[in-house]
OpenMM code with the backbone's topology and positions (N, CA, C; nanometers):
from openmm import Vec3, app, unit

residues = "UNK UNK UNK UNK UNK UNK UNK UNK UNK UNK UNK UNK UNK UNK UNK UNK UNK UNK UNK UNK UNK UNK UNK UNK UNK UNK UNK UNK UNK UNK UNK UNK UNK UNK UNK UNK UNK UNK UNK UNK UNK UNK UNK UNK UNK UNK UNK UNK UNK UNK UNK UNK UNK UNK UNK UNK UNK UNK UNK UNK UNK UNK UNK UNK UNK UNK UNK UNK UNK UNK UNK UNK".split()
positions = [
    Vec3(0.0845, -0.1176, 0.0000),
    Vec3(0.0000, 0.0000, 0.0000),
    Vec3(0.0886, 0.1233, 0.0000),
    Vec3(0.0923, 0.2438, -0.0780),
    Vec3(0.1550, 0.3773, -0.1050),
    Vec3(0.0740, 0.4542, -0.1116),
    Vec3(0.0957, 0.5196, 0.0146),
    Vec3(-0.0038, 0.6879, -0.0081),
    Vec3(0.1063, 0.8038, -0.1156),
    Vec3(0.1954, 0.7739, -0.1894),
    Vec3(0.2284, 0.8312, -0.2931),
    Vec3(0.2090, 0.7508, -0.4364),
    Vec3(0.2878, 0.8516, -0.5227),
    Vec3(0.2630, 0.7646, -0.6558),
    Vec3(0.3302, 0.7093, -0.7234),
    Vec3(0.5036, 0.6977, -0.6444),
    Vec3(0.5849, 0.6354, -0.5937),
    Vec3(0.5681, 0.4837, -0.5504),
    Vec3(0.5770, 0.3798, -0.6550),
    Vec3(0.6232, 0.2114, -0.6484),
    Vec3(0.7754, 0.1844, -0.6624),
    Vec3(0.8792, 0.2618, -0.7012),
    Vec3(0.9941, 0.2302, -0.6491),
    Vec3(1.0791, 0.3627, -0.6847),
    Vec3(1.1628, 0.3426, -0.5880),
    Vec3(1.2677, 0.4352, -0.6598),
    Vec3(1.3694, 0.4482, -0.7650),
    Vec3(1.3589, 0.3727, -0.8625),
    Vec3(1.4259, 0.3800, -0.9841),
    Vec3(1.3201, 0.4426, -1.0627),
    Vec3(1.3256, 0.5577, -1.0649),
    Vec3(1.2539, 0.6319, -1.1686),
    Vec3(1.3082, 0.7908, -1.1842),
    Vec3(1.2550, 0.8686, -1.2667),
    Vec3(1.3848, 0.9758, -1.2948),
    Vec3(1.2952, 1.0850, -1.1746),
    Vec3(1.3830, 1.1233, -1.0872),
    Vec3(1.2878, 1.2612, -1.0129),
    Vec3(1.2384, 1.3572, -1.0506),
    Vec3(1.3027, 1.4109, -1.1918),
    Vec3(1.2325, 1.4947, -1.2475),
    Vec3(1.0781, 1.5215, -1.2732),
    Vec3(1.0524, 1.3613, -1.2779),
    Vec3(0.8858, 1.3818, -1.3108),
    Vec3(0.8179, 1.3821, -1.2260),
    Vec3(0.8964, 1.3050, -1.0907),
    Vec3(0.7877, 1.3094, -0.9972),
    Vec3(0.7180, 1.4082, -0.9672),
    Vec3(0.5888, 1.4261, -0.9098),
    Vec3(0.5536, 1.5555, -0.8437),
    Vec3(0.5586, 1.5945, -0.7250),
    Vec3(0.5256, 1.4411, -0.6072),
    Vec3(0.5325, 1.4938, -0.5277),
    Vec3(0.5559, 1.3567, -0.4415),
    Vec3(0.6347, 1.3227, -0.2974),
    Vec3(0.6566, 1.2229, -0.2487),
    Vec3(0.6402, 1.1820, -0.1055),
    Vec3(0.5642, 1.2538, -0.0865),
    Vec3(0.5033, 1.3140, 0.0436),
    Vec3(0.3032, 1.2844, 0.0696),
    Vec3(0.2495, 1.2264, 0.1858),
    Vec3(0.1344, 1.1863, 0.1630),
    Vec3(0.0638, 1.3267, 0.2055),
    Vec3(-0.0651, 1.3348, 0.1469),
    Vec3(-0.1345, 1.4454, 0.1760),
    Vec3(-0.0727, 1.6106, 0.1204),
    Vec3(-0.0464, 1.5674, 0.0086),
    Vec3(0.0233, 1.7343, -0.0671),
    Vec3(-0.0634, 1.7814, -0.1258),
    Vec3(-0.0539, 1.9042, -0.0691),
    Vec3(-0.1152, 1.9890, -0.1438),
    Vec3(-0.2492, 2.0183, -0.0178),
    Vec3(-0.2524, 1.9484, 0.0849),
    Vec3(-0.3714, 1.9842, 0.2205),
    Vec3(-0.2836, 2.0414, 0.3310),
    Vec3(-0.1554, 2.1199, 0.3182),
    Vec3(-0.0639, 2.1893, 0.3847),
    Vec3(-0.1388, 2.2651, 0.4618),
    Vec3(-0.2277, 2.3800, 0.3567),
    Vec3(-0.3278, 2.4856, 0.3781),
    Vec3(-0.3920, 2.4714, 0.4903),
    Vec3(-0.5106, 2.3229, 0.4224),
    Vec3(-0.6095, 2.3523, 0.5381),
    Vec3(-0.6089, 2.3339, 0.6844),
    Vec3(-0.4429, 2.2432, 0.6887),
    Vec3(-0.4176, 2.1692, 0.7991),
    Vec3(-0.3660, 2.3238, 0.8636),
    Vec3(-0.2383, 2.3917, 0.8162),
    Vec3(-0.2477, 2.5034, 0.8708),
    Vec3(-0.3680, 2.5965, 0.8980),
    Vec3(-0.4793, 2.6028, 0.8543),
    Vec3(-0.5936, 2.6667, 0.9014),
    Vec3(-0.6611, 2.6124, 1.0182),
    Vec3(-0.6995, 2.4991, 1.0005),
    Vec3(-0.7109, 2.4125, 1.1186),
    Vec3(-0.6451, 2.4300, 1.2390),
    Vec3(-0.4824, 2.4125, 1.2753),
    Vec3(-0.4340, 2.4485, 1.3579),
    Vec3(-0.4099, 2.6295, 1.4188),
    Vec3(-0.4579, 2.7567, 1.3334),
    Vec3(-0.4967, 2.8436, 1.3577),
    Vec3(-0.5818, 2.8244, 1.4474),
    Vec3(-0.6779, 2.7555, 1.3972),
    Vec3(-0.8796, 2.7769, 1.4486),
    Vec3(-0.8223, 2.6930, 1.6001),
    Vec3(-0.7902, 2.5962, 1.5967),
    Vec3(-0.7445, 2.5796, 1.7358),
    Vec3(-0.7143, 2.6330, 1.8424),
    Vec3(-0.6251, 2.7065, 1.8001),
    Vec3(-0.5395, 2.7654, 1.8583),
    Vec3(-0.5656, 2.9131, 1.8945),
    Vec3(-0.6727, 2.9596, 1.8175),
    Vec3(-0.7519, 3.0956, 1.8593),
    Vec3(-0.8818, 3.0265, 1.9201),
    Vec3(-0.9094, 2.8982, 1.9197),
    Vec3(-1.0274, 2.8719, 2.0617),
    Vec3(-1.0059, 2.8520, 2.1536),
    Vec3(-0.8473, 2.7993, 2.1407),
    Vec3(-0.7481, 2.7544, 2.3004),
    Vec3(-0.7497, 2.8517, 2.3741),
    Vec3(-0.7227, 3.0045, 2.2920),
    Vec3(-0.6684, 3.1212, 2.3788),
    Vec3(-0.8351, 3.1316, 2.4079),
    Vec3(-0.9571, 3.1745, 2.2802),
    Vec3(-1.0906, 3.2153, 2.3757),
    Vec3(-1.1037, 3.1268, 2.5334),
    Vec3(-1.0579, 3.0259, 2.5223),
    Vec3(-1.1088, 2.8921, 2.5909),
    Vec3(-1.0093, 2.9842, 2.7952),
    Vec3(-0.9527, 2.9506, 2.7331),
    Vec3(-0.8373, 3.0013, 2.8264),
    Vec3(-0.8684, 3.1355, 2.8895),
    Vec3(-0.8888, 3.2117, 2.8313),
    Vec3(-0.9178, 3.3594, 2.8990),
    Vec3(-1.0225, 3.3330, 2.9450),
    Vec3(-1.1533, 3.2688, 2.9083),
    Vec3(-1.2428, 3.2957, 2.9992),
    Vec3(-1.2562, 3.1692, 3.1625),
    Vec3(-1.1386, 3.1017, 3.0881),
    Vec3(-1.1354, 2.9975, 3.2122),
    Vec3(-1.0563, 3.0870, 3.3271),
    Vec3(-0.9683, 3.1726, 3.3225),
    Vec3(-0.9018, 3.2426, 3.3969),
    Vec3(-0.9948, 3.3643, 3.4508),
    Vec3(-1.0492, 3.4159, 3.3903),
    Vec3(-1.1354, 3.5248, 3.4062),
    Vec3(-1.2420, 3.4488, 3.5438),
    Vec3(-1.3119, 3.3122, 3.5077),
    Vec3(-1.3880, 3.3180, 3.5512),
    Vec3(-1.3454, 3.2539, 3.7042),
    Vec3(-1.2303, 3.1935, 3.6982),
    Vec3(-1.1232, 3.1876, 3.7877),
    Vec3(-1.0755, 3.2607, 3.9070),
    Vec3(-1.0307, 3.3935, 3.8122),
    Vec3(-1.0134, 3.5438, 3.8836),
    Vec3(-1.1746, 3.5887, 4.0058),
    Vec3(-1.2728, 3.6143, 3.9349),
    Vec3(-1.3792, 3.6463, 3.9336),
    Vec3(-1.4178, 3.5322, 4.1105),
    Vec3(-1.4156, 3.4395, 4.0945),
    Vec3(-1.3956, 3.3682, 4.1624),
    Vec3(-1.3172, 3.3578, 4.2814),
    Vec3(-1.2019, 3.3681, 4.3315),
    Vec3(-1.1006, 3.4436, 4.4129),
    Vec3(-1.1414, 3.5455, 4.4629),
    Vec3(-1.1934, 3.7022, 4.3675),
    Vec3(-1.1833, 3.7925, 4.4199),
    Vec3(-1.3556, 3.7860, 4.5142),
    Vec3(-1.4621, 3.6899, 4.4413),
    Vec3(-1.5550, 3.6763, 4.5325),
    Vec3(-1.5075, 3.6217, 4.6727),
    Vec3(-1.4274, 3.5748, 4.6418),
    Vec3(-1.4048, 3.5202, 4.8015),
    Vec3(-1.3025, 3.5568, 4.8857),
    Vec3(-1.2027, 3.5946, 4.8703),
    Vec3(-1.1104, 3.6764, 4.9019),
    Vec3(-1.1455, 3.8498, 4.9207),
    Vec3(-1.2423, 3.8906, 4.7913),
    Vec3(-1.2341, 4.0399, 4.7981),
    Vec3(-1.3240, 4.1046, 4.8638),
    Vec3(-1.3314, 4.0744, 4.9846),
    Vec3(-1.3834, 4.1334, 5.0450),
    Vec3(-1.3445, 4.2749, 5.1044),
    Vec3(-1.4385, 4.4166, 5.1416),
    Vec3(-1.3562, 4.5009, 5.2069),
    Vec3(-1.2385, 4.4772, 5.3216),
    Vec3(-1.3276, 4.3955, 5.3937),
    Vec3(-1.2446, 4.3362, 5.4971),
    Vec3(-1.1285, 4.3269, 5.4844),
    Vec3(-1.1084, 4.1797, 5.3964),
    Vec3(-0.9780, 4.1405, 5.3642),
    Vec3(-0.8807, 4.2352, 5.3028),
    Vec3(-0.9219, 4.2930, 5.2019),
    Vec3(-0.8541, 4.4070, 5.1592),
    Vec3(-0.7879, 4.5191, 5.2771),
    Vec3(-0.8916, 4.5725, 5.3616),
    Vec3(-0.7886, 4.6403, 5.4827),
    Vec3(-0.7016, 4.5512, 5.5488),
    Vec3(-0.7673, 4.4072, 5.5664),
    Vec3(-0.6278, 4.3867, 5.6705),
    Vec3(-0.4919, 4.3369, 5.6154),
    Vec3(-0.5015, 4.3434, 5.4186),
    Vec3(-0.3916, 4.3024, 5.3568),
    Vec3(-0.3491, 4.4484, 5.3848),
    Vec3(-0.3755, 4.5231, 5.3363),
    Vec3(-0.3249, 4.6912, 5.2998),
    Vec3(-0.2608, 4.7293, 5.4860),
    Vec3(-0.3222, 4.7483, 5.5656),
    Vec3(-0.2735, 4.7349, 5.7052),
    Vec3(-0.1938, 4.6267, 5.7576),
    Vec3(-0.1586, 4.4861, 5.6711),
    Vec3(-0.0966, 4.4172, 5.7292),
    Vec3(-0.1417, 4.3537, 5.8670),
    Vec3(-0.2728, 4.3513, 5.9131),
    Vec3(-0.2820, 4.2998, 5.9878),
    Vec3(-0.3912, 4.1999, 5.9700),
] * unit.nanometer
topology = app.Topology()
chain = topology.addChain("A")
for resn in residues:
    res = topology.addResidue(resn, chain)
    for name in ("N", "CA", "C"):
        topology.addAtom(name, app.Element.getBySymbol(name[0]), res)
């Protein structure tokens, strides 16, 4: 089985076109890994955000806040 079009290598390279499986889907695979990778970051910021948001409910209190700022 050959995912090229390549059955042996005695043949002149000149003609070949290409020797590599999946040529010519470079593109979409790079688009693909874009789209990923800009849902990773949406994905991510709002996991942190809602994270943050979270903490400061419970931590941010006036309270706590004076007795960080006063140190006591």
């Amino acid at each position: 089985m050959s995912s090229t079009p390549i059955d042996s290598w005695a043949v002149d390279l000149a003609e070949v076109t290409f020797i590599h499986p999946w040529a010519g889907s470079e593109g979409i695979m790079a688009l693909v890994a874009i789209v990923l990778w800009l849902l990773w970051h949406a994905w991510q910021i709002r996991h942190e955000a809602k994270e943050f948001q979270d903490e400061l409910d419970k931590y941010g209190t006036p309270e706590n806040i004076k007795n960080s700022i006063d140190g006591g």
